[in-house]
Every structure is written in C-alpha cells, then in structure tokens.
N, C-alpha and C positions, 0 to 999 in steps of 0.2 A: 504494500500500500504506500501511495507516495504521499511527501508531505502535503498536511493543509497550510490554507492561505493561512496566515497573511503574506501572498507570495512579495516579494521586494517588485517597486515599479520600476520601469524602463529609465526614470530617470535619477533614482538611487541607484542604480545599476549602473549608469553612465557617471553618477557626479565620482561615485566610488575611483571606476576607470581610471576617470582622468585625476583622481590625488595622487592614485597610484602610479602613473604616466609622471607625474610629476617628481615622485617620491622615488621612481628608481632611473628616472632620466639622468640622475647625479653622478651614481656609480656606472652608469652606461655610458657616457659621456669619459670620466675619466676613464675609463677602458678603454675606449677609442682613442683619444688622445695618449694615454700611453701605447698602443700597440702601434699607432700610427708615428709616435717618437722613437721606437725599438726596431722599426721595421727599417731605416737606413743601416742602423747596428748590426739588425740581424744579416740583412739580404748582400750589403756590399765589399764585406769583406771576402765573400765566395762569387762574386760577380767577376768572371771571367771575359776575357778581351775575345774570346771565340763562343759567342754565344751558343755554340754548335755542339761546345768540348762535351768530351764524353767521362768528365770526371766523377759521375756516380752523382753528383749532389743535387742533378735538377727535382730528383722524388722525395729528397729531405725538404728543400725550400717549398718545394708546392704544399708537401705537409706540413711546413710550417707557418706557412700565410694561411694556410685554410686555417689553422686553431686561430691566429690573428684577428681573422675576419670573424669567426665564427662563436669568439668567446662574448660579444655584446649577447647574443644571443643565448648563449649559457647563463648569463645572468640575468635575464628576464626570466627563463624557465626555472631557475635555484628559485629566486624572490614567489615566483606565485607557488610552486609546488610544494616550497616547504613552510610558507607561511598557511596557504589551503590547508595543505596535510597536519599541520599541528593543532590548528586549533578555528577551520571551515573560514577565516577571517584574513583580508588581504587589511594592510593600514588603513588605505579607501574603507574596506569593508565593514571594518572595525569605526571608524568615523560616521561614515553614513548608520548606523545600527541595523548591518544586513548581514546573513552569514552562509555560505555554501555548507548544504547539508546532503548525506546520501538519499535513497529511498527511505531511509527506514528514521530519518531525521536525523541521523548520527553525524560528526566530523567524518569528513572523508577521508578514507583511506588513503596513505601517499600514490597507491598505483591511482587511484581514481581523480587524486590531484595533477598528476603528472599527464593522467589522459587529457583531463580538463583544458589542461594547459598547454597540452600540443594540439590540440583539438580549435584554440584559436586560430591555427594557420589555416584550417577549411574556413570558418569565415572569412578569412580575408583575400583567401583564392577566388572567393565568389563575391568580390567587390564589397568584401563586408556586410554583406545580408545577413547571413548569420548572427551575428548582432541585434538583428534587428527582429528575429524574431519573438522576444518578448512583449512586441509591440499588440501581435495577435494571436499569441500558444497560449489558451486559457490557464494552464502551469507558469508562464512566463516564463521559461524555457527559451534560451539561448539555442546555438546551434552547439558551442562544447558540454551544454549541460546536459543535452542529449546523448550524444556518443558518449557521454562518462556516467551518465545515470546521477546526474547531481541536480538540486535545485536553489534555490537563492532565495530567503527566506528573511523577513521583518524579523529581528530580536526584540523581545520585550525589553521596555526597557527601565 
C-alpha cells in the first residue's frame, strides 16, 4: 500500500530543488575548478611532440580526464543518495518540511536512493518532463519516484 496524502506539491518539490541546486553548486563548482587547474599538471607533462607516439599512455590520460570530467557528477549522486538514504531528507527537503518515503512510508533504502537519483537522468533525457509529472500523477509522482518506488510526502510539523 503506498503512502497517503499529504503528498508534497509541485512546488515544494521545486522550491526544495533549487536550495539544493544551490546548496551543492558550491562543492560542484570547486570541483571543476580544481580539476580544470590539475588538468595542465596532469595532461602536459606526458604531452608528447608526436601526437601519434605509441608510448602506452594515450589509455591512462583518456582515463584520466574521464574521472576529471566525471567527478562533478559523482558529487551530485554522493549529496542526494546519501542524504535520501539516511534519513528520506535532501537540505531543500528538510527546509521545505517534505521527505522521500518508500511504499511502505519508511526512509528509503540506499539502493532505492541511488535509483532515485540516477533515475533523474531519464527526466532530463526527455526534456525534463519527468519533472513534471507531479503536476498530474494523483500520487505526485515524479518520473524517479516511479522507477524507484519512492514518494514525497508533507512532514508534520
């Protein structure tokens, strides 16, 4: 049985977002900005005059600009998955008095936080509809709240 209302509205849902947008823009930001200062360190001292050379290191540097580029992103997924998984509450969430709950009303599971939370990228594949669908899912129902079995729920307060 899934939870009852009081579901969270569309735009505690959004004001939530964007604290959180705000709240982890800071460390995302400095992550960029460091990797994007480490990446002459990294990349030019094996920067060879034969771009061609067959010195074994082009599969190290490839994998190491992917972690580069790919760790803002790690810290978005850390920030919602283990704040979800502790305690159903992002900072936004916990402000707005709203909290991601399972089926069964319970804090989510970390698998089910982490689903949640990649489960964003299908909304924004699809122009961010996903999003939007708590505007008309009588649960208020996201598109991650779905593929993870979570819902978003008014805390007494």
């Amino acid at each position: 049985a899934a939870p009852t209302p009081p579901f969270a509205s569309f735009g505690q849902r959004a004001a939530a977002s964007l604290i959180d947008i705000a709240i982890i823009a800071v460390p995302v930001l400095i992550t960029l900005f460091v990797c994007a200062s480490l990446s002459p360190l990294l990349f030019l001292p094996f920067a060879s005059a034969n771009p061609r050379s067959s010195d074994g290191l082009g599969p190290v540097l490839s994998c190491i600009q992917c972690l580069v580029c790919f760790t803002p992103y790690l810290v978005i997924v850390a920030y919602h998955t283990f704040q979800l998984g502790r305690g159903g509450q992002t900072i936004g969430k916990r402000l707005m008095k709203i909290q991601v709950v399972s089926k069964t009303g319970q804090t989510p599971t970390f698998g089910q936080a982490l689903g949640r939370t990649l489960a964003y990228n299908l909304s924004e594949v699809i122009l961010l509809v996903g999003y939007l669908f708590p505007l008309w899912d009588e649960q208020r129902q996201a598109l991650h709240d779905k593929v993870a079995g979570t819902f978003v729920v008014k805390r007494p307060s």
